[in-house]
N, CA and C atoms as an extended XYZ file, in Angstrom:
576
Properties=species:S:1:pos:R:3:atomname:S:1:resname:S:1:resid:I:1 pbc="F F F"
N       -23.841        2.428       41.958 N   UNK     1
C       -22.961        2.823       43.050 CA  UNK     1
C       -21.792        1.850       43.179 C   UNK     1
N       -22.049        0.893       43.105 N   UNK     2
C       -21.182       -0.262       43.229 CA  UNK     2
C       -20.356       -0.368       42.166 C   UNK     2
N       -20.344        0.657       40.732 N   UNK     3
C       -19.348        0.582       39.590 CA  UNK     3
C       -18.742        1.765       40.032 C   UNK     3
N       -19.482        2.553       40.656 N   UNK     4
C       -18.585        3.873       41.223 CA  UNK     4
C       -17.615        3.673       41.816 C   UNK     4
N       -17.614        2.891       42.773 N   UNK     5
C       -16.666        2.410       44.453 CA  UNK     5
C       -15.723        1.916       43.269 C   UNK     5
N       -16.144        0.769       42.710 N   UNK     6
C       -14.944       -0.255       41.707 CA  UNK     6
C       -14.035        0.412       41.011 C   UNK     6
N       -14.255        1.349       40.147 N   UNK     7
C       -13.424        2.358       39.333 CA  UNK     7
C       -12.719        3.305       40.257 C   UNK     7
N       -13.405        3.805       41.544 N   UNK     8
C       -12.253        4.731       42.344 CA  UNK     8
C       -11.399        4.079       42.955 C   UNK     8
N       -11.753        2.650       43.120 N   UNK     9
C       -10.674        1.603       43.604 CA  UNK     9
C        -9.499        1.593       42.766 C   UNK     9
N       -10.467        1.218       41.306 N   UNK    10
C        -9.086        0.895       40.063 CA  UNK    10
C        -8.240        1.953       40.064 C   UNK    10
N        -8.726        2.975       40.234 N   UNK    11
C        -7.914        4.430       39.838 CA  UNK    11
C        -6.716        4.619       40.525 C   UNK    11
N        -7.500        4.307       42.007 N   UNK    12
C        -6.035        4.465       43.017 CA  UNK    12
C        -5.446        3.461       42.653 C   UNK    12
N        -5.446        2.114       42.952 N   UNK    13
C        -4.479        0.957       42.418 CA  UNK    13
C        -3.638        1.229       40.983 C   UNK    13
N        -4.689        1.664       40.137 N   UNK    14
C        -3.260        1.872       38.728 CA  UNK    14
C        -2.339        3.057       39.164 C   UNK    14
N        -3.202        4.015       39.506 N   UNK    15
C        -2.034        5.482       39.871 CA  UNK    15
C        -1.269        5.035       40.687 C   UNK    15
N        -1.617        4.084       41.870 N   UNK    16
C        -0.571        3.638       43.167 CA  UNK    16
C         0.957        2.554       42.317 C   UNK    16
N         0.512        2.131       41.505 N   UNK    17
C         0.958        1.081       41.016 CA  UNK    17
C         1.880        1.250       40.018 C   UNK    17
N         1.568        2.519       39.121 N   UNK    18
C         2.066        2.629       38.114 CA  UNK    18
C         3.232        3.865       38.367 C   UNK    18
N         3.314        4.482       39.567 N   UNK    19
C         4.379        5.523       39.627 CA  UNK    19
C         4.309        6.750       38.366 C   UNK    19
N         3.305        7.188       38.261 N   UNK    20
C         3.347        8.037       37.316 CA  UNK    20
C         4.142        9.096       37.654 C   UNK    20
N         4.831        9.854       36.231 N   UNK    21
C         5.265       10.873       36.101 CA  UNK    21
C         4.331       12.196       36.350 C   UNK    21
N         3.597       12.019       35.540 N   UNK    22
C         2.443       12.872       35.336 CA  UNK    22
C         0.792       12.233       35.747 C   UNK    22
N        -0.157       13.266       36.417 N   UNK    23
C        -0.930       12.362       36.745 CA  UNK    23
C        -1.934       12.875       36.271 C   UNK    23
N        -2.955       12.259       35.193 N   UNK    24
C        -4.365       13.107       34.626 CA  UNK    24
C        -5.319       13.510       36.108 C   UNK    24
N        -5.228       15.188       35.489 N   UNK    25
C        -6.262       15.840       36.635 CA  UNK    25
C        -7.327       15.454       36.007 C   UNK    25
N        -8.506       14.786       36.508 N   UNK    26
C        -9.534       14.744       36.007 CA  UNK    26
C       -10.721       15.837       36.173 C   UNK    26
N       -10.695       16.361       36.752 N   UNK    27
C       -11.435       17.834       36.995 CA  UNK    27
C       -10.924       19.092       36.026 C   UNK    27
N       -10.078       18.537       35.407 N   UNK    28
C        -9.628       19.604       33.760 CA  UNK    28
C        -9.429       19.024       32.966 C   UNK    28
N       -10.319       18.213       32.666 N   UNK    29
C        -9.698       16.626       31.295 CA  UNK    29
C       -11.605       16.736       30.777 C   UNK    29
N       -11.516       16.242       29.602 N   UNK    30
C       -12.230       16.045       29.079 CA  UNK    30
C       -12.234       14.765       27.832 C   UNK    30
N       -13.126       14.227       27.700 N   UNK    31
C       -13.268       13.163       26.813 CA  UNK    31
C       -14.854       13.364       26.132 C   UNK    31
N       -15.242       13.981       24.838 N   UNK    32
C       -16.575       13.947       24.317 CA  UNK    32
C       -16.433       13.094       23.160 C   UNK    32
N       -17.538       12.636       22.509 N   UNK    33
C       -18.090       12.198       21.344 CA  UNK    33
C       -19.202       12.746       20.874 C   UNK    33
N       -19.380       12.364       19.298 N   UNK    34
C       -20.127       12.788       18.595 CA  UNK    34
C       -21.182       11.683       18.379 C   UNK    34
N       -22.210       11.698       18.266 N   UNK    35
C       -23.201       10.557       17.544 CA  UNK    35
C       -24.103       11.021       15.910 C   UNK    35
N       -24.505       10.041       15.562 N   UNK    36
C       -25.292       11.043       14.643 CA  UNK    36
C       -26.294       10.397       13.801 C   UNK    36
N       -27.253       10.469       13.935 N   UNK    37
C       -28.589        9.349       13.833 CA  UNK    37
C       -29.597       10.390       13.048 C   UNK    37
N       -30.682       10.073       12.627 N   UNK    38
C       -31.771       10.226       11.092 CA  UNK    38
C       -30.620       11.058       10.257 C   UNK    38
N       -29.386       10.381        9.522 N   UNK    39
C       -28.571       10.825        8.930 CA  UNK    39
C       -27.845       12.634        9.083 C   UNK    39
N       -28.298       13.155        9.704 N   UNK    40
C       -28.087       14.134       10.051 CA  UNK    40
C       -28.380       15.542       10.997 C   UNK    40
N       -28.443       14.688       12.062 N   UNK    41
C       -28.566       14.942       13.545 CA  UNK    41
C       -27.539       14.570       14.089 C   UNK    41
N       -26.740       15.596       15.123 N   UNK    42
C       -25.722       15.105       15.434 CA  UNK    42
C       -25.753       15.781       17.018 C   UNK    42
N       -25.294       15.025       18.068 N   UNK    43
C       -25.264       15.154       19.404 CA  UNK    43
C       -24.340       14.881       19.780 C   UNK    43
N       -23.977       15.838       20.643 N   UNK    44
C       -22.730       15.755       21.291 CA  UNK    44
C       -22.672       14.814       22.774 C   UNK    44
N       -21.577       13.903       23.247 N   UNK    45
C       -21.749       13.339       24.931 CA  UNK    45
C       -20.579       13.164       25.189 C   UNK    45
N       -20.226       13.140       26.939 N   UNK    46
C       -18.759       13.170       27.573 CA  UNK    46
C       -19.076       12.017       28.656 C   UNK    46
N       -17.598       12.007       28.955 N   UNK    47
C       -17.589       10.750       30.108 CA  UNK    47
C       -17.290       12.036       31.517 C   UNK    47
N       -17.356       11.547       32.423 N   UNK    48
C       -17.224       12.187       33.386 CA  UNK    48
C       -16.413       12.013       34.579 C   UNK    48
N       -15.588       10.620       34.250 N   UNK    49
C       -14.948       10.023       34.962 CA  UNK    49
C       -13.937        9.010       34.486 C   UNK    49
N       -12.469       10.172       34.678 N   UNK    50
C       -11.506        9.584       33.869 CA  UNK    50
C       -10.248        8.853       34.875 C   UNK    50
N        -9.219        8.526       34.648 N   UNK    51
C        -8.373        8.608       35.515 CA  UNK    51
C        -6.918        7.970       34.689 C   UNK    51
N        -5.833        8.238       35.237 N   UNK    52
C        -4.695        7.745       33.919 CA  UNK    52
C        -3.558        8.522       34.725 C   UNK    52
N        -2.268        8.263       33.406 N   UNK    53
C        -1.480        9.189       34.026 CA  UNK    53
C         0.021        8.753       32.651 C   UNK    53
N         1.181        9.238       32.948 N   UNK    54
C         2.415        9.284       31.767 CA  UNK    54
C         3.270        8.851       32.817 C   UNK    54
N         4.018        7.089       32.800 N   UNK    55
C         5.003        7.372       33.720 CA  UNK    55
C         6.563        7.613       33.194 C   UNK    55
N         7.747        7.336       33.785 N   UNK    56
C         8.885        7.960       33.622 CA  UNK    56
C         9.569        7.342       32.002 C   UNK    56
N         8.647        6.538       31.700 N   UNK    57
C         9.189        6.211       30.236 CA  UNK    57
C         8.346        6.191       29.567 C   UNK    57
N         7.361        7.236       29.349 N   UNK    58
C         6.558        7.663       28.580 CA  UNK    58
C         5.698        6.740       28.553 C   UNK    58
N         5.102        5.828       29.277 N   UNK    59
C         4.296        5.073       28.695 CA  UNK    59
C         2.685        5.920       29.307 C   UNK    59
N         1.639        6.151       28.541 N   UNK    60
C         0.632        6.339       29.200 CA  UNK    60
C        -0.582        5.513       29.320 C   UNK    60
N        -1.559        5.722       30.087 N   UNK    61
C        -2.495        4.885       30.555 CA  UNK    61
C        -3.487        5.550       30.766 C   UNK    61
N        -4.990        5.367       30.193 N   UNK    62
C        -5.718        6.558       30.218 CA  UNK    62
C        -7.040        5.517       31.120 C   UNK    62
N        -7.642        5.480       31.845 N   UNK    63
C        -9.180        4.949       32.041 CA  UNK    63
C       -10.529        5.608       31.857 C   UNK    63
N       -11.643        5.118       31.027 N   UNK    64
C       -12.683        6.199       31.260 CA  UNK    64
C       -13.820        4.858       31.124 C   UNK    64
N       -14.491        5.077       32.756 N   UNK    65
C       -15.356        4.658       32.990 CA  UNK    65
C       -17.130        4.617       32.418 C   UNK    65
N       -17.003        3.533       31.294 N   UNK    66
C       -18.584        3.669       30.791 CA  UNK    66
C       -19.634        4.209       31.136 C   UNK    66
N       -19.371        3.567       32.663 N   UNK    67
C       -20.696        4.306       33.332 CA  UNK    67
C       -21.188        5.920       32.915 C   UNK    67
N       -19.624        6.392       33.103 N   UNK    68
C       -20.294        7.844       33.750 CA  UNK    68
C       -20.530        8.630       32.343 C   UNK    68
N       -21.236        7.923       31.519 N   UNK    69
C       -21.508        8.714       30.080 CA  UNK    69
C       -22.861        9.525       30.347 C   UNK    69
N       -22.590       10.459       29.268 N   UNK    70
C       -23.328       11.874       29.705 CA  UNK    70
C       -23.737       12.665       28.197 C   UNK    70
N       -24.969       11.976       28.156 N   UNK    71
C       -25.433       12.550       27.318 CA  UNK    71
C       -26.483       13.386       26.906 C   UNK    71
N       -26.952       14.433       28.654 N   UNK    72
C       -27.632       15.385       28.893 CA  UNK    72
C       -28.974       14.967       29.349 C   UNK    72
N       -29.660       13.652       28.762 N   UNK    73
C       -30.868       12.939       28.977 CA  UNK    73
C       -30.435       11.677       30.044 C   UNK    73
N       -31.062       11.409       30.725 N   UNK    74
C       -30.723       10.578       31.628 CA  UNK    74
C       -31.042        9.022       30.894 C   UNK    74
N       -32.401        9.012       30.200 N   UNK    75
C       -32.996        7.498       29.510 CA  UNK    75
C       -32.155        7.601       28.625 C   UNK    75
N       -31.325        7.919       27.934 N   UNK    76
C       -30.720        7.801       26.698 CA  UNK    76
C       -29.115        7.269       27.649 C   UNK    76
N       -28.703        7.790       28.457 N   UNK    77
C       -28.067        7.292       29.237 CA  UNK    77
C       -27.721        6.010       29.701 C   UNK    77
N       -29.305        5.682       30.450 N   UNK    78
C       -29.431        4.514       30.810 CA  UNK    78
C       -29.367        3.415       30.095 C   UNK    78
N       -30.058        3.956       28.214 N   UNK    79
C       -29.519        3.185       27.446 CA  UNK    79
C       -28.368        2.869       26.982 C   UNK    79
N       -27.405        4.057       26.733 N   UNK    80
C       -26.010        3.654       26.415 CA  UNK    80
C       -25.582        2.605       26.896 C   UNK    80
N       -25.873        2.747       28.859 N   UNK    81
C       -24.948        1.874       29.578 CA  UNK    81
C       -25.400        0.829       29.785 C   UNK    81
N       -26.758        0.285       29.154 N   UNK    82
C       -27.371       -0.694       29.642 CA  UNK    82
C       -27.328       -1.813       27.977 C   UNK    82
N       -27.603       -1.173       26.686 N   UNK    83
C       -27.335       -1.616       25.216 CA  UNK    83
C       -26.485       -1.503       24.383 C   UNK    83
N       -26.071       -0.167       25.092 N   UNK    84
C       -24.482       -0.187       24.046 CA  UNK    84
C       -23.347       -0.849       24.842 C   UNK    84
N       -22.922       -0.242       25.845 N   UNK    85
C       -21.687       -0.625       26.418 CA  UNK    85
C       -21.812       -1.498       27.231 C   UNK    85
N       -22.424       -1.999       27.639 N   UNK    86
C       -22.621       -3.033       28.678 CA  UNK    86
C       -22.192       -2.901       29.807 C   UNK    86
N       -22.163       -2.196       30.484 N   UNK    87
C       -21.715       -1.836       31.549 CA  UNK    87
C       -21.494       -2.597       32.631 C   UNK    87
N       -22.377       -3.637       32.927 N   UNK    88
C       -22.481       -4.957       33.717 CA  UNK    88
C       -21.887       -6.039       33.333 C   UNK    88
N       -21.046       -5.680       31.967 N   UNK    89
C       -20.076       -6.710       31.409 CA  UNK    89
C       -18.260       -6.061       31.166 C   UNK    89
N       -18.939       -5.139       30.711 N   UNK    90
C       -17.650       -3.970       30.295 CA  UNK    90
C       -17.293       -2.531       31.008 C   UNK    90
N       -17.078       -2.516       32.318 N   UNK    91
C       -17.050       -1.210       32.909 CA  UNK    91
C       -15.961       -0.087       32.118 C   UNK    91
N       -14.789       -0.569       31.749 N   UNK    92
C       -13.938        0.373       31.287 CA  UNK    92
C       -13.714        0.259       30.043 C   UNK    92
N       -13.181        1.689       29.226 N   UNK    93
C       -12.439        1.946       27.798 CA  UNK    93
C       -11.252        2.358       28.444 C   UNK    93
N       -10.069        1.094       27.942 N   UNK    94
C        -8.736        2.101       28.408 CA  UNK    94
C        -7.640        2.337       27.264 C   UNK    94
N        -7.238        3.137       27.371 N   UNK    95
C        -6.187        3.244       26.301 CA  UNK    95
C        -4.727        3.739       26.506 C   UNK    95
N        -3.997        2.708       26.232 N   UNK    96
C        -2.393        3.252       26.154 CA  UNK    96
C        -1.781        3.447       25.250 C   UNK    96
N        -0.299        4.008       25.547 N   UNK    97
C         0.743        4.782       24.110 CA  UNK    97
C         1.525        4.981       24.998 C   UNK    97
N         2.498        5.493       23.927 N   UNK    98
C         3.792        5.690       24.222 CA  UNK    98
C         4.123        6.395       23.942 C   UNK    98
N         4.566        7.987       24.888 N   UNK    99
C         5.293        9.319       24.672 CA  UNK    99
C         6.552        9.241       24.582 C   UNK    99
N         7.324       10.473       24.116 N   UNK   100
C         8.961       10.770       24.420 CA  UNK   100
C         8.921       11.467       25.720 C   UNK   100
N         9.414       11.029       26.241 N   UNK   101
C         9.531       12.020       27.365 CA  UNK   101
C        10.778       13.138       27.227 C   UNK   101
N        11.340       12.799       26.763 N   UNK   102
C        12.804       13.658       26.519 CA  UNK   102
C        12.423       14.732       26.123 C   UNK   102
N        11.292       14.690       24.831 N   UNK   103
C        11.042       15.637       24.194 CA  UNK   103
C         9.971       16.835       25.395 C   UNK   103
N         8.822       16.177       26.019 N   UNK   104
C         8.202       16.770       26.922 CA  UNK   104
C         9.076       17.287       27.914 C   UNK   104
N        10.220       16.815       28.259 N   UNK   105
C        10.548       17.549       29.483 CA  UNK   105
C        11.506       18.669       28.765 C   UNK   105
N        11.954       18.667       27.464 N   UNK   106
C        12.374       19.780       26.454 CA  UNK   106
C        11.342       21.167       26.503 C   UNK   106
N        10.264       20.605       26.620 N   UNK   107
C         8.882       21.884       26.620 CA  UNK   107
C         9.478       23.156       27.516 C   UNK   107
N         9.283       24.559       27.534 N   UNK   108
C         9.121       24.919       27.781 CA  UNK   108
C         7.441       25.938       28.280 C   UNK   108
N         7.704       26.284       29.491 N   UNK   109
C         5.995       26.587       29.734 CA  UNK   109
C         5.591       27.508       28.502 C   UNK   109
N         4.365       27.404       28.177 N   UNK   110
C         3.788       27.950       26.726 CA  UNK   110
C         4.072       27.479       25.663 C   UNK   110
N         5.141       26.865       25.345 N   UNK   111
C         5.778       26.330       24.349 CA  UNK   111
C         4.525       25.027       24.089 C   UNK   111
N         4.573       24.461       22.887 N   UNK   112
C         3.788       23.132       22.551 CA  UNK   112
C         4.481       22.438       20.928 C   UNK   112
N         3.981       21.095       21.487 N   UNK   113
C         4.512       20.343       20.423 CA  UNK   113
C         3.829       19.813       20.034 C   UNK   113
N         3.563       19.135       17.885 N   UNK   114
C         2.649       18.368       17.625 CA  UNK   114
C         3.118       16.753       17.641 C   UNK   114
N         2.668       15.931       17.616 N   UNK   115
C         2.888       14.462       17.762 CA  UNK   115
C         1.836       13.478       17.287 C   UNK   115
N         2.121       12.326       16.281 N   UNK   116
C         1.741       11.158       16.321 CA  UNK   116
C         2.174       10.379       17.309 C   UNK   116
N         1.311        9.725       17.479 N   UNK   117
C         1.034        8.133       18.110 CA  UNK   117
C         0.171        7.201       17.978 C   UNK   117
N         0.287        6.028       18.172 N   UNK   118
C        -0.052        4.888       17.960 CA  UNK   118
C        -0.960        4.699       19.184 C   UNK   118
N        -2.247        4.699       19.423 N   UNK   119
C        -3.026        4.556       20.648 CA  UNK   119
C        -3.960        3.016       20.713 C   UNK   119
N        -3.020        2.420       21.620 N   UNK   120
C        -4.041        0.974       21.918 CA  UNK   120
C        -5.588        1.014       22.454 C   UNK   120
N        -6.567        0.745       21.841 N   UNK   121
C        -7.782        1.156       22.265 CA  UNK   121
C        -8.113       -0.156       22.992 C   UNK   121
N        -8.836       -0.123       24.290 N   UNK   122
C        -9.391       -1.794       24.667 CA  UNK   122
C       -10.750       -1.099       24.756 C   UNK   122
N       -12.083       -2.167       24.489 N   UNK   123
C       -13.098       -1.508       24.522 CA  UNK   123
C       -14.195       -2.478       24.175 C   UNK   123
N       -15.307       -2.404       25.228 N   UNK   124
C       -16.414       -3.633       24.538 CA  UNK   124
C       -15.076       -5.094       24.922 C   UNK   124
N       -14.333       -5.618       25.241 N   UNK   125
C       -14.217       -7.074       25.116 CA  UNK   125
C       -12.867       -7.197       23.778 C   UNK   125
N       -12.811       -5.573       23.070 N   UNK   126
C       -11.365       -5.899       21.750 CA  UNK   126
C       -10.724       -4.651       21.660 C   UNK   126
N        -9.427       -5.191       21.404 N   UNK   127
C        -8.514       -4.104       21.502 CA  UNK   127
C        -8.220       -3.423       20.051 C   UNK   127
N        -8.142       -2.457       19.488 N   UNK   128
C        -7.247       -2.233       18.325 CA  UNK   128
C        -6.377       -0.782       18.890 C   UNK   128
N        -5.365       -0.516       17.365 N   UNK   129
C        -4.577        0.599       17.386 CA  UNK   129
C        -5.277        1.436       16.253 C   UNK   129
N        -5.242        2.717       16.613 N   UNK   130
C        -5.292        3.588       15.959 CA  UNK   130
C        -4.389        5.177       16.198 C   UNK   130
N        -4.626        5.630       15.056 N   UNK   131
C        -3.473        6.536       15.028 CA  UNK   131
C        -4.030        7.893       15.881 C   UNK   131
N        -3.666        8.419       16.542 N   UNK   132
C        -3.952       10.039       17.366 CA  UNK   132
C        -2.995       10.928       16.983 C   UNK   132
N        -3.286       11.800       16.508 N   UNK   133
C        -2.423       13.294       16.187 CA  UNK   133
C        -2.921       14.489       17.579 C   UNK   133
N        -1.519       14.558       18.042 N   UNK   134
C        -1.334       15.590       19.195 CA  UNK   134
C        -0.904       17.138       19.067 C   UNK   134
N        -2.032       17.517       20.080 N   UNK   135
C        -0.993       19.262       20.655 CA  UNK   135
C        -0.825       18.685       21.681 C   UNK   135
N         0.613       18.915       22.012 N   UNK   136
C         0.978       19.141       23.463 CA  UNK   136
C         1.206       20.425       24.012 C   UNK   136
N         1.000       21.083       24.846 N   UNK   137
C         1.149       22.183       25.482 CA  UNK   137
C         1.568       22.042       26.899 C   UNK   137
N         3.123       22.675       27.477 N   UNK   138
C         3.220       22.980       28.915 CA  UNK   138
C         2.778       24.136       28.874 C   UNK   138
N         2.139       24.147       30.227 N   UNK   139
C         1.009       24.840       30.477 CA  UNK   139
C         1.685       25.717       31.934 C   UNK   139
N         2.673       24.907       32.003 N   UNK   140
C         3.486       25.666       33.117 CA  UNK   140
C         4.474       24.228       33.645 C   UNK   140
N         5.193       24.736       34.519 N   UNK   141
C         6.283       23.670       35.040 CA  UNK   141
C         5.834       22.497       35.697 C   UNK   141
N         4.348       22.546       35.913 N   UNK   142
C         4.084       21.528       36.704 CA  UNK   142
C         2.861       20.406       36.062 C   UNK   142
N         2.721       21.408       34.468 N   UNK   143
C         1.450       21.055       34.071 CA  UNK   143
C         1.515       20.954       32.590 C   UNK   143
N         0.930       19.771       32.277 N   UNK   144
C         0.581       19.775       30.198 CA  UNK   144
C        -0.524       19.790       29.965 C   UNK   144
N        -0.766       20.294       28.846 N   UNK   145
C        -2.568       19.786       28.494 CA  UNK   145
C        -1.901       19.276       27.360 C   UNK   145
N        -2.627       18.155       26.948 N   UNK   146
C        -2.612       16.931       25.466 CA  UNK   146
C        -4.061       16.917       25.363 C   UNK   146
N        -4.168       17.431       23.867 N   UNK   147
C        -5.260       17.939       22.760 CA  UNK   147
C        -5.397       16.846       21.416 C   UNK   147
N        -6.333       16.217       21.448 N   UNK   148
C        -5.945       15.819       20.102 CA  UNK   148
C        -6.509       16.896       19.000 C   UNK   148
N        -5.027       17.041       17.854 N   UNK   149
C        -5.413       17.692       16.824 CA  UNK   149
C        -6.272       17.751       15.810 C   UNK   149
N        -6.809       16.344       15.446 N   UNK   150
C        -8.494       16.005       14.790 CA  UNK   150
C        -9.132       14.787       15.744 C   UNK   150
N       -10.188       14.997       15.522 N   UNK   151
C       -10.803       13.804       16.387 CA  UNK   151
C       -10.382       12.349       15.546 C   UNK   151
N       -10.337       11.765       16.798 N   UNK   152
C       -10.275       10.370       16.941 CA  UNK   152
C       -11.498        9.605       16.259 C   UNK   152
N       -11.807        8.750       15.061 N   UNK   153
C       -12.827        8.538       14.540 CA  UNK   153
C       -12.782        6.719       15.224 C   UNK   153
N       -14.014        6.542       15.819 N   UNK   154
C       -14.122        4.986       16.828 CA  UNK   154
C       -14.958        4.425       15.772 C   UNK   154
N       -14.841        3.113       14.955 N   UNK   155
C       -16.114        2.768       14.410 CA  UNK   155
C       -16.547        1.513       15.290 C   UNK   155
N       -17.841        1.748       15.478 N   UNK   156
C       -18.196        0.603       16.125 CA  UNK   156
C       -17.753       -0.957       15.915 C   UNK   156
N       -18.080       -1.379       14.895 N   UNK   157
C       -18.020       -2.659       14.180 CA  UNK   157
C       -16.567       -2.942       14.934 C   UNK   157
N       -15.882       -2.575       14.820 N   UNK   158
C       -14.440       -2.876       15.179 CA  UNK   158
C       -14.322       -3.456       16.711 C   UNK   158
N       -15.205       -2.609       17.290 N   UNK   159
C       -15.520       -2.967       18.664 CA  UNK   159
C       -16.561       -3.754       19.349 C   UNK   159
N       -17.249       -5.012       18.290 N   UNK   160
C       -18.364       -5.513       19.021 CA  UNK   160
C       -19.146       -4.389       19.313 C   UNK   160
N       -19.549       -3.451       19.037 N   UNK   161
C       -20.344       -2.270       19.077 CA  UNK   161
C       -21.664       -2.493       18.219 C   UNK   161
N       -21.659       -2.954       16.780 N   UNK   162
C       -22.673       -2.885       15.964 CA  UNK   162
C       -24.267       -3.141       16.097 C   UNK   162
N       -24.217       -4.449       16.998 N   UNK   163
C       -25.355       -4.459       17.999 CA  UNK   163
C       -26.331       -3.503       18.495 C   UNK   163
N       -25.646       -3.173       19.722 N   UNK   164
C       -26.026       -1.924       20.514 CA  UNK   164
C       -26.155       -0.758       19.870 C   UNK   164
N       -25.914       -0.122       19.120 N   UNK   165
C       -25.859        0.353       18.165 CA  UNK   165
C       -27.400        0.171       17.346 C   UNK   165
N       -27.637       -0.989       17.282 N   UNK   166
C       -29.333       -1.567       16.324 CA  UNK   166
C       -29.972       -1.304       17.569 C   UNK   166
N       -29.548       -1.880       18.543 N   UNK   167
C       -30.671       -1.990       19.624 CA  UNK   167
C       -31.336       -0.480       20.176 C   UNK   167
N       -29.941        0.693       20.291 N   UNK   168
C       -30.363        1.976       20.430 CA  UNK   168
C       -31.703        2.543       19.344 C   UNK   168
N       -31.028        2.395       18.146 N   UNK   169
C       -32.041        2.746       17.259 CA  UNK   169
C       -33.401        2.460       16.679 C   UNK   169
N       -33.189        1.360       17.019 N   UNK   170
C       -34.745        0.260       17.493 CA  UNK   170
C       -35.248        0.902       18.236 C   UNK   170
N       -34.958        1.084       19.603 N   UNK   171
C       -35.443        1.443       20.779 CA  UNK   171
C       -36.190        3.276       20.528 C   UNK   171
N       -35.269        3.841       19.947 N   UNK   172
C       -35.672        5.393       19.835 CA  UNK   172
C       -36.637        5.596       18.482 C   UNK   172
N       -36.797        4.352       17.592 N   UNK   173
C       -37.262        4.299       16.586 CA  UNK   173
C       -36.768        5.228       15.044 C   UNK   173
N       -35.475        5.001       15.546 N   UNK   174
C       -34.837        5.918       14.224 CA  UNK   174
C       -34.593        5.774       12.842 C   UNK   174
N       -34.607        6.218       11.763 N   UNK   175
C       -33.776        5.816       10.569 CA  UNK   175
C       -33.064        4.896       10.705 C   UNK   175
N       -31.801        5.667       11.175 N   UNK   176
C       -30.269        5.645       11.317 CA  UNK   176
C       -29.448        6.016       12.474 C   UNK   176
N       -28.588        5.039       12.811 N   UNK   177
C       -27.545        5.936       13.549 CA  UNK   177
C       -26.339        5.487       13.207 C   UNK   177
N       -25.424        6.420       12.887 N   UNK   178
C       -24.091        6.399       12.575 CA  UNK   178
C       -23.392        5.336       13.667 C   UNK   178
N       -22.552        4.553       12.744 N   UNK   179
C       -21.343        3.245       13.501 CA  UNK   179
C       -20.335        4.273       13.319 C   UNK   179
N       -20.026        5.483       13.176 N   UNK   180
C       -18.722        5.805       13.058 CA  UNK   180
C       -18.712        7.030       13.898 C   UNK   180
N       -18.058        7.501       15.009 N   UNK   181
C       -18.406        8.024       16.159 CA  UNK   181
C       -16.942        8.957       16.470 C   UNK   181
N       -16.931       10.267       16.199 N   UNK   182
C       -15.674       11.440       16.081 CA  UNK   182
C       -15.870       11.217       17.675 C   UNK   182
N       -14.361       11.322       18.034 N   UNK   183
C       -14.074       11.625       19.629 CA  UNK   183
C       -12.828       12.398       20.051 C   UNK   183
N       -13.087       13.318       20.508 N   UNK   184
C       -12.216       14.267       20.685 CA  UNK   184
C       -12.139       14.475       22.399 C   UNK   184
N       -10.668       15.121       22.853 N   UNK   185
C       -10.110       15.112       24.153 CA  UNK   185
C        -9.378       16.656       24.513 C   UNK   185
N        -9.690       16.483       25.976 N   UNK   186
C        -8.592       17.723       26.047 CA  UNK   186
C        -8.512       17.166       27.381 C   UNK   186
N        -6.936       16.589       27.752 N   UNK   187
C        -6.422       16.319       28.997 CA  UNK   187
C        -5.465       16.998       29.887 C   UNK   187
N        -5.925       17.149       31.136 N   UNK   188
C        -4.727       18.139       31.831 CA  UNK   188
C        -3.809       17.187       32.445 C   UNK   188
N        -2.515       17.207       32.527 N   UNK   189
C        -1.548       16.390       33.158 CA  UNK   189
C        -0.786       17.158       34.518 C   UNK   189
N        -0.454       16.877       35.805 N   UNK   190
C         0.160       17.537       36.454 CA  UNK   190
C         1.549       16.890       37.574 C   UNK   190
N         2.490       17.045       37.905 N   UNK   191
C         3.147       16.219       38.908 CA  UNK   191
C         3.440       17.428       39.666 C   UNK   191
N         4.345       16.658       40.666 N   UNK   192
C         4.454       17.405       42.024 CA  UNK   192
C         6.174       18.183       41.517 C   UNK   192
């Protein structure tokens, strides 16, 4: 409860703070991953609690709170947030980039555009860049959805991840579980 309160705090403070252009609806946003353990078993999980936004010079800012990972089982859960992510050390994955805006406010509603970018990942305690390929879609005058066009591939190792990662699979007594983790998005954006 007490990571709950903290993150709806952060949320308002960055959105208050940051003057966004656009502000991620989180009630039409999505963030899932893939896992995939005895070499070929693969499960799908989402976060449930995002918050972010694009301000007037394209810069964006995405938050998604560890906690609220969701991976249909509650103990498998508890493990994520308790061996993988640390949750009591690491509450957030955030990630920024940098849009055109010129080009987005070019959109017409229905109209969509594809796009690279360069996406700063912070996560676990380290940051890297990796590349994201976009749909953009206005969705109407007041609204975008941003799709990534292939998933986002996270490898653990990169992230102090590799660990947690042993410790999950220890714990469930598995083969294997994949360090390399497809993550795919579908975000709604909206301003006034």
């Amino acid at each position: 409860m007490k990571q709950r309160a903290y993150f709806l705090l952060l949320s308002v403070l960055v959105g208050a703070s940051a003057q966004a252009e656009w502000v991620l609806d989180s009630e039409h946003s999505a963030i899932s991953f893939v896992s995939t353990k005895a070499i070929n078993v693969a499960e799908v999980h989402k976060f449930t609690e995002l918050s972010g936004g694009v301000d007037e010079d394209g810069q964006v800012t995405l938050s998604i709170s560890l906690a609220s990972v969701d991976s249909g089982i509650v103990l498998r859960d508890e493990r994520m947030r308790e061996m993988l992510f640390e949750t009591d050390k690491f509450s957030l994955a955030t990630v920024s980039a940098k849009v055109d805006t010129a080009r987005l406010d070019k959109l017409e509603p229905g109209e969509s555009m594809r796009t690279a970018i360069e996406g700063s990942i912070s996560l676990h305690g380290e940051t890297r860049t990796i590349p994201i390929d976009l749909l953009i879609t206005r969705a109407g005058d007041h609204q975008l959805l941003v799709a990534s066009e292939k998933p986002v591939v996270v490898n653990a190792p990169q992230f102090r991840l590799s660990e947690g990662v042993e410790r999950l699979r220890e714990v469930a007594g598995l083969p294997s579980i994949s360090t390399a983790v497809p993550v795919t998005f579908i975000l709604t954006f909206s301003r006034d």
